[in-house]
PDB file with SEQRES, HELIX, SHEET and CRYST1 records, atoms N, CA, C and O in Angstrom:
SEQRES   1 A   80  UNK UNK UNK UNK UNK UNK UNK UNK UNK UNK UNK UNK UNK          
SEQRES   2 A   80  UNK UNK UNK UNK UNK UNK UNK UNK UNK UNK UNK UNK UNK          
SEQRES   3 A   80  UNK UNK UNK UNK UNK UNK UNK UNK UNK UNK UNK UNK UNK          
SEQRES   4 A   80  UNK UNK UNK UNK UNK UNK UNK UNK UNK UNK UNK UNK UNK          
SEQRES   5 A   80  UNK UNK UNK UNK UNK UNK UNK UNK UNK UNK UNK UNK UNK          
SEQRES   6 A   80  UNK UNK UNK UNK UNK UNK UNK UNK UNK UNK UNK UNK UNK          
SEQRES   7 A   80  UNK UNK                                                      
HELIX    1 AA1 UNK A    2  UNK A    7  1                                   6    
SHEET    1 AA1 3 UNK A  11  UNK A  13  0                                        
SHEET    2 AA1 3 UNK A  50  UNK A  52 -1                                        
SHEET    3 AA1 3 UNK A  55  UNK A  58 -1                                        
SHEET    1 AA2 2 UNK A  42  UNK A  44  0                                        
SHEET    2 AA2 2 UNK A  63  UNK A  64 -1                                        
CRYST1    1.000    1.000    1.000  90.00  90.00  90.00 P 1           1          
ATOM      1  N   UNK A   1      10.204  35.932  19.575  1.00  0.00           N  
ATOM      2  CA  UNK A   1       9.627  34.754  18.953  1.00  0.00           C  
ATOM      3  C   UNK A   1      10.659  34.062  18.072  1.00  0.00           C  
ATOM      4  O   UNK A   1      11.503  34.710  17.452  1.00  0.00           O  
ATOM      5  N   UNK A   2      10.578  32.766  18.027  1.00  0.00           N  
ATOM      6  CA  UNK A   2      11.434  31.914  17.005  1.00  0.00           C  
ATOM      7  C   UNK A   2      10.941  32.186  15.894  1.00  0.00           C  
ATOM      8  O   UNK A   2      11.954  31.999  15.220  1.00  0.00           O  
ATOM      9  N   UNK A   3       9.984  32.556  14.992  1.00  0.00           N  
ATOM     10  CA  UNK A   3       9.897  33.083  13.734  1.00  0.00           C  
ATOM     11  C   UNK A   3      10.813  34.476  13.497  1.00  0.00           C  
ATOM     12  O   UNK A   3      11.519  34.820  12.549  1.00  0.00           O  
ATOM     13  N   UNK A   4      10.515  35.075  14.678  1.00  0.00           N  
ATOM     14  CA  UNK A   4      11.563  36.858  14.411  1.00  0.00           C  
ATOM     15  C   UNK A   4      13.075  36.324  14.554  1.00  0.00           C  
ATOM     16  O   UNK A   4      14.009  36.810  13.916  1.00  0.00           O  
ATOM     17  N   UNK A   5      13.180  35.437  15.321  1.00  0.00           N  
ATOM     18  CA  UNK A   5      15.342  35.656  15.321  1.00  0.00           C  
ATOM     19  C   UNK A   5      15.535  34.761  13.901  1.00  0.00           C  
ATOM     20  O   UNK A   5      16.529  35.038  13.229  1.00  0.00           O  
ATOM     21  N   UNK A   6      14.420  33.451  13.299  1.00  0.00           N  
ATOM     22  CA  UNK A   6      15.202  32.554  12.248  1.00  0.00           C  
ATOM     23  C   UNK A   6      14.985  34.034  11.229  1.00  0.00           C  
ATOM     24  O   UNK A   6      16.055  34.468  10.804  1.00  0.00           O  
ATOM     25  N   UNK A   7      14.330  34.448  11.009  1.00  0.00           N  
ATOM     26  CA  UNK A   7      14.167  35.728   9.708  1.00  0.00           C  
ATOM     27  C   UNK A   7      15.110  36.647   9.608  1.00  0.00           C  
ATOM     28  O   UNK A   7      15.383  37.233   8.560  1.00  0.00           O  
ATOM     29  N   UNK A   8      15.780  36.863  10.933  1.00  0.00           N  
ATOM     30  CA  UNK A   8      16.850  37.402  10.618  1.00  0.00           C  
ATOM     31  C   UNK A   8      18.365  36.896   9.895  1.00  0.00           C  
ATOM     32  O   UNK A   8      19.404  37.458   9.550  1.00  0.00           O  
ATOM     33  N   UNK A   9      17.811  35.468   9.891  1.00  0.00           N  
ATOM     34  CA  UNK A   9      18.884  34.677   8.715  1.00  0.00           C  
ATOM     35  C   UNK A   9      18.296  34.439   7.804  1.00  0.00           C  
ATOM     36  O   UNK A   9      18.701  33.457   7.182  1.00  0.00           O  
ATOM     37  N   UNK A  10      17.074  35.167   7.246  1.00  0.00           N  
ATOM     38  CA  UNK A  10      16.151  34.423   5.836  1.00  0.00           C  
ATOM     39  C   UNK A  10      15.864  33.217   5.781  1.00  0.00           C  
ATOM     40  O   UNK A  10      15.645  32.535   4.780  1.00  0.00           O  
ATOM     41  N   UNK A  11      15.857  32.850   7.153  1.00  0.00           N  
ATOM     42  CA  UNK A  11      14.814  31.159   7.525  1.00  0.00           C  
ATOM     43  C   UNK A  11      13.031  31.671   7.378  1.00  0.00           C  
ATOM     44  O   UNK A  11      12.525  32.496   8.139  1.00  0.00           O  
ATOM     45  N   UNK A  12      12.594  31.267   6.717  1.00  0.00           N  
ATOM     46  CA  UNK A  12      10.996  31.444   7.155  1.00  0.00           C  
ATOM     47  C   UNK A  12       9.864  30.186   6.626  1.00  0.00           C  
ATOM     48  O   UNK A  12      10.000  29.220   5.876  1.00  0.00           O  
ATOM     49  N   UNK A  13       8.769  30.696   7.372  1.00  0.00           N  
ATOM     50  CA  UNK A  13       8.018  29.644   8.118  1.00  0.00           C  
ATOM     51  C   UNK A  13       7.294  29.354   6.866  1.00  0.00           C  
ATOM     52  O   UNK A  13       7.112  30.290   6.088  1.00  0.00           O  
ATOM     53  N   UNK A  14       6.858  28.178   6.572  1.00  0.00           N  
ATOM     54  CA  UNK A  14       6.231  27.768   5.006  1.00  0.00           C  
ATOM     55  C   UNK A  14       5.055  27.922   5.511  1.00  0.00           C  
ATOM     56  O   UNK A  14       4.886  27.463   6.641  1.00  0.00           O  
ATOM     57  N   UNK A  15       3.842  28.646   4.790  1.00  0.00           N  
ATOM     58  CA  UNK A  15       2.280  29.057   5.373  1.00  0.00           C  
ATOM     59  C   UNK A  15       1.703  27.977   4.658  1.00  0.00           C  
ATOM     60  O   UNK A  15       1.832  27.713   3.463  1.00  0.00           O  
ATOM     61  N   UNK A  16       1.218  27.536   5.307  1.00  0.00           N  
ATOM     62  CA  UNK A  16      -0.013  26.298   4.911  1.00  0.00           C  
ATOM     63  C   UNK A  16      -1.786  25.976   5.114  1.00  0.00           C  
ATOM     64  O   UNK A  16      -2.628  25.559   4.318  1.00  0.00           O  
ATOM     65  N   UNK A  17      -1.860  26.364   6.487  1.00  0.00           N  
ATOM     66  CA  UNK A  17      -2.942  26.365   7.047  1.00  0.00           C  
ATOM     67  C   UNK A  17      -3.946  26.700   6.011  1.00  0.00           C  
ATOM     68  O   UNK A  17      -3.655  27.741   5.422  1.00  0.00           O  
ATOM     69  N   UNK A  18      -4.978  26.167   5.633  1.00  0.00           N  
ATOM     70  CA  UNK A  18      -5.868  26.912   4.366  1.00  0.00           C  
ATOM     71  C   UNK A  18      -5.555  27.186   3.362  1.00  0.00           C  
ATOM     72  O   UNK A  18      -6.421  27.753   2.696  1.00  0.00           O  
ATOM     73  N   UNK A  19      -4.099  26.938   2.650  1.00  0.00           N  
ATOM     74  CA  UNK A  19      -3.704  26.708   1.647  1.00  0.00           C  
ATOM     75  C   UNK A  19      -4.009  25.160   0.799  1.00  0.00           C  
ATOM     76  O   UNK A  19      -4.424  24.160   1.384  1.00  0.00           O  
ATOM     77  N   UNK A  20      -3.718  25.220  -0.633  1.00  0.00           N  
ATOM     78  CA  UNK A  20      -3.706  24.218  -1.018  1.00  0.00           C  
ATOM     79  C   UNK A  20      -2.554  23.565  -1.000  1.00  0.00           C  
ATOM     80  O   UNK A  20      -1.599  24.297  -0.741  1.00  0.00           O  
ATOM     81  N   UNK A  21      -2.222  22.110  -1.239  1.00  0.00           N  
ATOM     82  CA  UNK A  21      -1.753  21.164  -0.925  1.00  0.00           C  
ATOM     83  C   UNK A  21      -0.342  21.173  -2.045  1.00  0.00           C  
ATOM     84  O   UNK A  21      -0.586  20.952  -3.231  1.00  0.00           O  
ATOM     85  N   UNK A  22       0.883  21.393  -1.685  1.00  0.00           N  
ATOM     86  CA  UNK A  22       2.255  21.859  -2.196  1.00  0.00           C  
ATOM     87  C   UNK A  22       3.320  20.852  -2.230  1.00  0.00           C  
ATOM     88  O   UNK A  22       4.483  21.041  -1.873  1.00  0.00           O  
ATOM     89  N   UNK A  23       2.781  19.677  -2.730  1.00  0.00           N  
ATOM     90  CA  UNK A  23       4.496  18.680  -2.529  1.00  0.00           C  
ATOM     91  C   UNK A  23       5.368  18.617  -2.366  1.00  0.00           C  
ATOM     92  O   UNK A  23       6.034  17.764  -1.778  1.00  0.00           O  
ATOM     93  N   UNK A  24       5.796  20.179  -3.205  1.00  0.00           N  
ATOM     94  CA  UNK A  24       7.145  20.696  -2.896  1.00  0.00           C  
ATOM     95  C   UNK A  24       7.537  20.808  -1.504  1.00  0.00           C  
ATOM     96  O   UNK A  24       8.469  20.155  -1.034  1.00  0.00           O  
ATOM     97  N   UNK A  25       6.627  21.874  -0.642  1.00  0.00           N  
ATOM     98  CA  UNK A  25       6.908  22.142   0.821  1.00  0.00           C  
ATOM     99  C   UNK A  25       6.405  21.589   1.950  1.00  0.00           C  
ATOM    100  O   UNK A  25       6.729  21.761   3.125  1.00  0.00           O  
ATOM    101  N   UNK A  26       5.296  20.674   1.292  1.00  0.00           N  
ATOM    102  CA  UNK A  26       4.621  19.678   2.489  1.00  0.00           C  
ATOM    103  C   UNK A  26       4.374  18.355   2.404  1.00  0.00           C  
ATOM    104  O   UNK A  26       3.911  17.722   1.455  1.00  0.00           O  
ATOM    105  N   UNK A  27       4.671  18.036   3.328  1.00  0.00           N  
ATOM    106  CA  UNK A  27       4.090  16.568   3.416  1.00  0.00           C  
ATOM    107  C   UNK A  27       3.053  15.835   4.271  1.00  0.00           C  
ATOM    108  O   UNK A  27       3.149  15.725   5.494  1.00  0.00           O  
ATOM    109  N   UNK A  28       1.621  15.127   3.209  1.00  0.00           N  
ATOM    110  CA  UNK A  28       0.636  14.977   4.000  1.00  0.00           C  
ATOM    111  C   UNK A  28       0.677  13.540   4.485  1.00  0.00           C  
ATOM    112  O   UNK A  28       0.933  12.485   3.903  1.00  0.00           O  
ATOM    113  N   UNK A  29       0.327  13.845   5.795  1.00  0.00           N  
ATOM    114  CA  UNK A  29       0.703  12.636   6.863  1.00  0.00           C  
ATOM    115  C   UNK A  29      -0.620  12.282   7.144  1.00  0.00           C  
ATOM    116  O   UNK A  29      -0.756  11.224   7.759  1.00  0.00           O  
ATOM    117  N   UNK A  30      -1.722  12.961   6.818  1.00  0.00           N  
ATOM    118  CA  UNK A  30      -2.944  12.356   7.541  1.00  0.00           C  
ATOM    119  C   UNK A  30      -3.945  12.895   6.135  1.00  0.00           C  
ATOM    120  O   UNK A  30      -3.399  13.661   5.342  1.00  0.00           O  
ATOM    121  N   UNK A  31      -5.192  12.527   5.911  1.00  0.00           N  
ATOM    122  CA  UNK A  31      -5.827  12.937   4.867  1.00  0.00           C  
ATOM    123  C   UNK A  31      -7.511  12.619   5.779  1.00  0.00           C  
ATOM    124  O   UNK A  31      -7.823  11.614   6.418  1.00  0.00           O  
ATOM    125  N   UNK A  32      -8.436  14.029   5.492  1.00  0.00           N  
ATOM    126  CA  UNK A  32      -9.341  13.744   6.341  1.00  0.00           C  
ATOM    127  C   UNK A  32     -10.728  13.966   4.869  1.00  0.00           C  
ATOM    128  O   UNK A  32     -10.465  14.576   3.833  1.00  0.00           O  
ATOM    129  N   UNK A  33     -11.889  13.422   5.109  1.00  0.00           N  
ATOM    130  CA  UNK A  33     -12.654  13.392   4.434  1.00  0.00           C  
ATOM    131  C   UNK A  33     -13.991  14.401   4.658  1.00  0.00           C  
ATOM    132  O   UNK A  33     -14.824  14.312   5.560  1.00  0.00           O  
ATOM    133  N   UNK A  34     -13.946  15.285   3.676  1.00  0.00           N  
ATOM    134  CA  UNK A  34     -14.769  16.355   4.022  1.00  0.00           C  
ATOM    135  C   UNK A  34     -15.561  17.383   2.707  1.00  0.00           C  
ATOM    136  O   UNK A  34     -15.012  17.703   1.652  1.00  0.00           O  
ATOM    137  N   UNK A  35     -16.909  17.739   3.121  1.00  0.00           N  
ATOM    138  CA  UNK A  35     -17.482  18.540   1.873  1.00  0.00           C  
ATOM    139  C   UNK A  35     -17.474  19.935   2.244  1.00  0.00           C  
ATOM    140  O   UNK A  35     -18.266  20.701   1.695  1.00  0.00           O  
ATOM    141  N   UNK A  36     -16.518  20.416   3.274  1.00  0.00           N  
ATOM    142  CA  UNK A  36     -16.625  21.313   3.794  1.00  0.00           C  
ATOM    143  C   UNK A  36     -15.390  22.486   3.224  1.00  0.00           C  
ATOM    144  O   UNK A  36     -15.319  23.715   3.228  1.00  0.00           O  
ATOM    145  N   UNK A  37     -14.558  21.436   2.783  1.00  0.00           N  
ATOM    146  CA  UNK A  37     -13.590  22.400   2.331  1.00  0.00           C  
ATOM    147  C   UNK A  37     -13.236  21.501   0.627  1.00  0.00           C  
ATOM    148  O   UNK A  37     -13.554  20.359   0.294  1.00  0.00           O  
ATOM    149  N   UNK A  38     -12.399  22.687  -0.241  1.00  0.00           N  
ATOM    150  CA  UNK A  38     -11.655  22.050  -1.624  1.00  0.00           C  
ATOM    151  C   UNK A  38     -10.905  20.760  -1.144  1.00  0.00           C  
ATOM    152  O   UNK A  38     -10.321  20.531  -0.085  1.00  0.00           O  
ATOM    153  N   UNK A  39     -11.104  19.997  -2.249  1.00  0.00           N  
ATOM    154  CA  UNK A  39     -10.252  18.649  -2.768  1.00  0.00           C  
ATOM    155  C   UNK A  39      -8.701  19.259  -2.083  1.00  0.00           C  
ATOM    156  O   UNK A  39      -8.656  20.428  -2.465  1.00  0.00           O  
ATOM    157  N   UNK A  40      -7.860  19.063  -1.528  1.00  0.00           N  
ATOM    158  CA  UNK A  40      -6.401  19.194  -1.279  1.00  0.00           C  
ATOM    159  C   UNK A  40      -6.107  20.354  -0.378  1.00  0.00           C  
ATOM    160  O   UNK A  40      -4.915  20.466  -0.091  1.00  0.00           O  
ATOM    161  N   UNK A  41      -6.976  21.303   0.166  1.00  0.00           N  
ATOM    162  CA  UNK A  41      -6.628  21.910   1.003  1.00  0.00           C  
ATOM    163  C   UNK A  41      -6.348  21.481   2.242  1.00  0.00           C  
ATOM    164  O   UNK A  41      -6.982  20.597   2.817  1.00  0.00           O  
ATOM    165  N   UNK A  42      -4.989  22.343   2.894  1.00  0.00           N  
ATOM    166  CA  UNK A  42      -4.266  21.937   4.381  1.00  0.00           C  
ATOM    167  C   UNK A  42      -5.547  22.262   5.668  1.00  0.00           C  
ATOM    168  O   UNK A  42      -5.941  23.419   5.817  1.00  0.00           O  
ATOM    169  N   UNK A  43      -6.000  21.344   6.366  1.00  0.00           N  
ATOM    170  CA  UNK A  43      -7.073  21.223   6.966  1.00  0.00           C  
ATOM    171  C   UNK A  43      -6.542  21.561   8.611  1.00  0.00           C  
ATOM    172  O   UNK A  43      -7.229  22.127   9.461  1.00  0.00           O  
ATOM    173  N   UNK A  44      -5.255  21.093   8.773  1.00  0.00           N  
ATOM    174  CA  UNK A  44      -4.075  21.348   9.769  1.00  0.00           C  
ATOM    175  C   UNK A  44      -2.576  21.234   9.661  1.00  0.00           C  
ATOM    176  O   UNK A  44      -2.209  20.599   8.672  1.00  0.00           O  
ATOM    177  N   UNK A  45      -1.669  21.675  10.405  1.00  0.00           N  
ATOM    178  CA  UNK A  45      -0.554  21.545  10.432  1.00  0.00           C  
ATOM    179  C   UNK A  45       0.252  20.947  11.352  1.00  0.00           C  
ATOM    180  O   UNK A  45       0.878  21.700  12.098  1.00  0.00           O  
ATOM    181  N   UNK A  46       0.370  19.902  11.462  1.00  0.00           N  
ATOM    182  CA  UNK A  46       1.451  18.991  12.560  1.00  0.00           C  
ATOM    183  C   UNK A  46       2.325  19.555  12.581  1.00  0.00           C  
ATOM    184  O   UNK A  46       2.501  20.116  13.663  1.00  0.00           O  
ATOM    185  N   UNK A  47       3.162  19.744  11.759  1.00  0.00           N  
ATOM    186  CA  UNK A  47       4.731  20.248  12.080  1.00  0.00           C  
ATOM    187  C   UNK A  47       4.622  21.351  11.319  1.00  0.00           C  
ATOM    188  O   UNK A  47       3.698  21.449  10.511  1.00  0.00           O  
ATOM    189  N   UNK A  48       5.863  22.652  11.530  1.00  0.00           N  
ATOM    190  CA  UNK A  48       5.749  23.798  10.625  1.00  0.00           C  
ATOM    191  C   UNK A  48       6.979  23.491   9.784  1.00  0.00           C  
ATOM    192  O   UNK A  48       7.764  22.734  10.356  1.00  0.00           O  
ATOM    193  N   UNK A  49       7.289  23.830   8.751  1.00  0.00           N  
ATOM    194  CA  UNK A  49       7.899  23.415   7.358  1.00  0.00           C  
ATOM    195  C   UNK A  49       8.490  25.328   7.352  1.00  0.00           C  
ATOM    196  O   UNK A  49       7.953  26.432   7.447  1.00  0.00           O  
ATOM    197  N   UNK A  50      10.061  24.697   7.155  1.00  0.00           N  
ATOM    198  CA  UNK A  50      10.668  25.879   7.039  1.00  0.00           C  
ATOM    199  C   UNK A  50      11.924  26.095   5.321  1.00  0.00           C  
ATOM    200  O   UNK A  50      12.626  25.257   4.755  1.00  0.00           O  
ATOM    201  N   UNK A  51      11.767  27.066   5.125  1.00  0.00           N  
ATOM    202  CA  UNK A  51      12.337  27.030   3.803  1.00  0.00           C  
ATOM    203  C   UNK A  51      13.697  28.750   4.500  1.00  0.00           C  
ATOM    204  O   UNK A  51      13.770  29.608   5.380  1.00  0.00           O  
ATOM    205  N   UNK A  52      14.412  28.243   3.313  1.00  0.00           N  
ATOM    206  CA  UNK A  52      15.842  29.505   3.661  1.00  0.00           C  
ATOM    207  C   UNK A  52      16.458  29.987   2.025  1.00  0.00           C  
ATOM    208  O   UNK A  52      16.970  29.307   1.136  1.00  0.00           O  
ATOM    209  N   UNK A  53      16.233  31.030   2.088  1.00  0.00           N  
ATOM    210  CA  UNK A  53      16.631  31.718   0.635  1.00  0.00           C  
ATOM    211  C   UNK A  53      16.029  30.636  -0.838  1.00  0.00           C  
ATOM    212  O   UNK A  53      16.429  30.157  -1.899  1.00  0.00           O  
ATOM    213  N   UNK A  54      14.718  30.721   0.115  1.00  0.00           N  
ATOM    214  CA  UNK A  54      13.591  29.789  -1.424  1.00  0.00           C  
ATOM    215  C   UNK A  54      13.835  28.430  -1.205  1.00  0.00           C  
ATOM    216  O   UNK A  54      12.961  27.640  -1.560  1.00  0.00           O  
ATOM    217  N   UNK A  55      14.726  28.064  -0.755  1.00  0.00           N  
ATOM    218  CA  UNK A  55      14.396  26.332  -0.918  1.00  0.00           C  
ATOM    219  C   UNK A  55      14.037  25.797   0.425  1.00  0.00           C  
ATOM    220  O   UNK A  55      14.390  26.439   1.414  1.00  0.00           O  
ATOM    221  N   UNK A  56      13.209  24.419   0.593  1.00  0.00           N  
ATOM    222  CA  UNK A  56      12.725  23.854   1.569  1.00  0.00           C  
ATOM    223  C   UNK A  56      13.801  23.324   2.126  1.00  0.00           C  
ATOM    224  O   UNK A  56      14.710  22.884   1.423  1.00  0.00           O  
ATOM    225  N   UNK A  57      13.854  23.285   3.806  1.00  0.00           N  
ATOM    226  CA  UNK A  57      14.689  22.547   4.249  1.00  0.00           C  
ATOM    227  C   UNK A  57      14.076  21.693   5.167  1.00  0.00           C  
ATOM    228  O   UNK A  57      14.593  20.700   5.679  1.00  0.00           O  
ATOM    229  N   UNK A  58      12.480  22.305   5.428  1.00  0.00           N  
ATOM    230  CA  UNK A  58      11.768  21.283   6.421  1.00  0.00           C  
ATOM    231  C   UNK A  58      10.567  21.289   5.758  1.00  0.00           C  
ATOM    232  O   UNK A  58       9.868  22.295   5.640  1.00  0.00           O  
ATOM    233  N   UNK A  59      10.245  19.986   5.233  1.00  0.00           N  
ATOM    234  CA  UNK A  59       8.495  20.347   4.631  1.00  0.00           C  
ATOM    235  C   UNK A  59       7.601  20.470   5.999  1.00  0.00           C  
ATOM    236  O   UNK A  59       8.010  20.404   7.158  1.00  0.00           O  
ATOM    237  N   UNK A  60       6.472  20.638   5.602  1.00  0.00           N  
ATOM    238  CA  UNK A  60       5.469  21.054   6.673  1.00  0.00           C  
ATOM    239  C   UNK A  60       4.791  19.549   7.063  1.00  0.00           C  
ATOM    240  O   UNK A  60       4.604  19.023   5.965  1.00  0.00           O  
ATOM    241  N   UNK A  61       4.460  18.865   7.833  1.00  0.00           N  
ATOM    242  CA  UNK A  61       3.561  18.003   7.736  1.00  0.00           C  
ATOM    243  C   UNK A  61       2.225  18.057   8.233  1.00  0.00           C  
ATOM    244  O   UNK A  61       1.964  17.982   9.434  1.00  0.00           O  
ATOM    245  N   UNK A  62       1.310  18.194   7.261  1.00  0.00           N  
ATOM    246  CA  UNK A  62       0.027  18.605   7.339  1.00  0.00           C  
ATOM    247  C   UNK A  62      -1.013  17.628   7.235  1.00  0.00           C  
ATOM    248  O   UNK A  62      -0.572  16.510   6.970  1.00  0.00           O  
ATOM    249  N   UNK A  63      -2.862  17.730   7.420  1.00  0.00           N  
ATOM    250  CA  UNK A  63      -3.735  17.071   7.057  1.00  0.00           C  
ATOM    251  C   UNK A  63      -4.362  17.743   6.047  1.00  0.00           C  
ATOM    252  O   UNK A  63      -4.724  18.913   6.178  1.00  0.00           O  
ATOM    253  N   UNK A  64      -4.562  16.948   4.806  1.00  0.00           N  
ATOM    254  CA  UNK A  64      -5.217  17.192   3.920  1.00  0.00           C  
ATOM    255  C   UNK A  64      -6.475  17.255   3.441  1.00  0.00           C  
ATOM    256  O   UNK A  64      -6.430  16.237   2.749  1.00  0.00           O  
ATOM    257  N   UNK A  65      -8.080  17.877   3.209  1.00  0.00           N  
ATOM    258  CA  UNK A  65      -8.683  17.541   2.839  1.00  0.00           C  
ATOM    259  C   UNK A  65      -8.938  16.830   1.561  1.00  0.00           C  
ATOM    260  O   UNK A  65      -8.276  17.202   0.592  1.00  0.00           O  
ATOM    261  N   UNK A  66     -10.298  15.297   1.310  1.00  0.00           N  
ATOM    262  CA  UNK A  66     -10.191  14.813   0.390  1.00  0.00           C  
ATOM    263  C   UNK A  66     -11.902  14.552   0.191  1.00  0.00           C  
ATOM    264  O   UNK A  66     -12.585  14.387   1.202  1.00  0.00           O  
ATOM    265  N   UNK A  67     -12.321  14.536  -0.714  1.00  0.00           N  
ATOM    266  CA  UNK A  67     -13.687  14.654  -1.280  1.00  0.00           C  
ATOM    267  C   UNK A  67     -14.291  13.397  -0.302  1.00  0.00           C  
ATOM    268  O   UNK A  67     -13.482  12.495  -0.085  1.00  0.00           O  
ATOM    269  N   UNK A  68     -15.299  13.294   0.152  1.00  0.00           N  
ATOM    270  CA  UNK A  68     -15.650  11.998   0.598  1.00  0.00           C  
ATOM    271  C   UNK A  68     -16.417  11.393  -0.627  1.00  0.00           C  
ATOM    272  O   UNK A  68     -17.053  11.979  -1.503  1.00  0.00           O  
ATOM    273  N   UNK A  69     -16.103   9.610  -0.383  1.00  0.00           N  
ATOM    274  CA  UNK A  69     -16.191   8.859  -1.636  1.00  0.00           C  
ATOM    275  C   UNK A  69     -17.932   8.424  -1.573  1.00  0.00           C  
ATOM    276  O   UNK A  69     -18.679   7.840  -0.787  1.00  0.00           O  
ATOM    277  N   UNK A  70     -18.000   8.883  -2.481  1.00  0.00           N  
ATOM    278  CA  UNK A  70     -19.819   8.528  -2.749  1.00  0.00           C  
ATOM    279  C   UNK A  70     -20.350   7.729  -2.451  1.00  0.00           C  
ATOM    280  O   UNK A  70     -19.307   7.107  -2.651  1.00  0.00           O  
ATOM    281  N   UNK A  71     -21.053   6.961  -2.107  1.00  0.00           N  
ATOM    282  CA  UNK A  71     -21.961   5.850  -1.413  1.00  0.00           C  
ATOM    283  C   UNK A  71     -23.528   5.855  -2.393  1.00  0.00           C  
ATOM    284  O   UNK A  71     -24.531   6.568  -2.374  1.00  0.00           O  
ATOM    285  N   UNK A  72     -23.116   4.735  -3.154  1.00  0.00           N  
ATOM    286  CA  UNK A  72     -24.366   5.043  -3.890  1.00  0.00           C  
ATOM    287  C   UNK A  72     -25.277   3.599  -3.262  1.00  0.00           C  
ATOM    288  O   UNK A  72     -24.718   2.660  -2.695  1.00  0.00           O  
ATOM    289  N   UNK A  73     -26.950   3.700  -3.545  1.00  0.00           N  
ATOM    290  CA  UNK A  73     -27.628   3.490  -2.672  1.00  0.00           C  
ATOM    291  C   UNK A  73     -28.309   2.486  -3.781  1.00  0.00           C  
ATOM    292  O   UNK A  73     -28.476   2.518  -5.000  1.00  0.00           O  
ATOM    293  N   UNK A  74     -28.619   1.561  -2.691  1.00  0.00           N  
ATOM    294  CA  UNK A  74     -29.607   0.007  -3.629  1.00  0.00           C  
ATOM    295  C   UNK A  74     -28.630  -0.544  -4.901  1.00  0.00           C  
ATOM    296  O   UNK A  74     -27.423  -0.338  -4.770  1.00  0.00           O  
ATOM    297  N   UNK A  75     -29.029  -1.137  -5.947  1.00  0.00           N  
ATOM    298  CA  UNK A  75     -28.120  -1.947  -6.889  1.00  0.00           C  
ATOM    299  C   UNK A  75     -27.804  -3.296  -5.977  1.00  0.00           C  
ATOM    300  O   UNK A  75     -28.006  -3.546  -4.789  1.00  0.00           O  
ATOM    301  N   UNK A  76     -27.210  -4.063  -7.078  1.00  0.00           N  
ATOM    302  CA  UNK A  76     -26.502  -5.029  -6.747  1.00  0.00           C  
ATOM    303  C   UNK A  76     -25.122  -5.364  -6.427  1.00  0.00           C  
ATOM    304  O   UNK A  76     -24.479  -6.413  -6.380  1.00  0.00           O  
ATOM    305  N   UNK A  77     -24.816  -3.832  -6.172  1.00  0.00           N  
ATOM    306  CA  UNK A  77     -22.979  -3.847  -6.206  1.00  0.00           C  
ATOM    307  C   UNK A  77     -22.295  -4.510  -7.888  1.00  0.00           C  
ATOM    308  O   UNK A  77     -21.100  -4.787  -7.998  1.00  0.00           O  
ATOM    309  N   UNK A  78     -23.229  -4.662  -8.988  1.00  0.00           N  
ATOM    310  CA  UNK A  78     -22.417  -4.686  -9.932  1.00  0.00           C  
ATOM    311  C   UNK A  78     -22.565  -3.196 -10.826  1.00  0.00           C  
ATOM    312  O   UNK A  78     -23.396  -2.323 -10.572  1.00  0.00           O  
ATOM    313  N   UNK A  79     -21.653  -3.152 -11.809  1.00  0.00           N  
ATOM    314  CA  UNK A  79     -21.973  -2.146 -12.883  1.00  0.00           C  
ATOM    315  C   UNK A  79     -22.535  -2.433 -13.788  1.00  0.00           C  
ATOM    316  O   UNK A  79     -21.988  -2.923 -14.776  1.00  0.00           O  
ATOM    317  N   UNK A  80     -23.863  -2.187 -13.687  1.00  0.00           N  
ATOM    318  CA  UNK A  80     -24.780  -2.362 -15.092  1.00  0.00           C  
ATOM    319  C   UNK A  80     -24.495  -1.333 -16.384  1.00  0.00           C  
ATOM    320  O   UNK A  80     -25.153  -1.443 -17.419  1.00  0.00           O  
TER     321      UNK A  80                                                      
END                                                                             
């Protein structure tokens, strides 16, 4: 596997999947709206994000979950 030969140079694979959301090592390319999972958790992974003796050299590019935005019901659309 390409994860076993890069590890043998201390390349390894940045884990994201179901993690929360890491600026440092990822970058979110898509953001999906959901009550199903936390505010900023990685919902998927487009690309895998690789780091070598601790620092990033490939962020990950992932989809993010994001709260869906409330819809409030009747009013006049102003703020009373």
């Amino acid at each position: 596997r390409l994860e076993d030969a890069l590890a043998q140079f201390d390349v390894r694979k940045i884990a994201c999947d179901g993690q929360p959301f890491d600026p440092k090592s990822m970058h979110a390319v898509d953001v999906e709206e959901t009550d199903q999972e936390a505010e900023g958790t990685v919902l998927e992974v487009y690309r895998a994000g690789y780091e070598w003796k601790g620092e990033v050299h490939r962020p990950a590019q992932v989809k993010v979950a994001r709260r869906p935005t409330p819809i409030f019901a009747g009013g006049n659309g102003k703020n009373e």
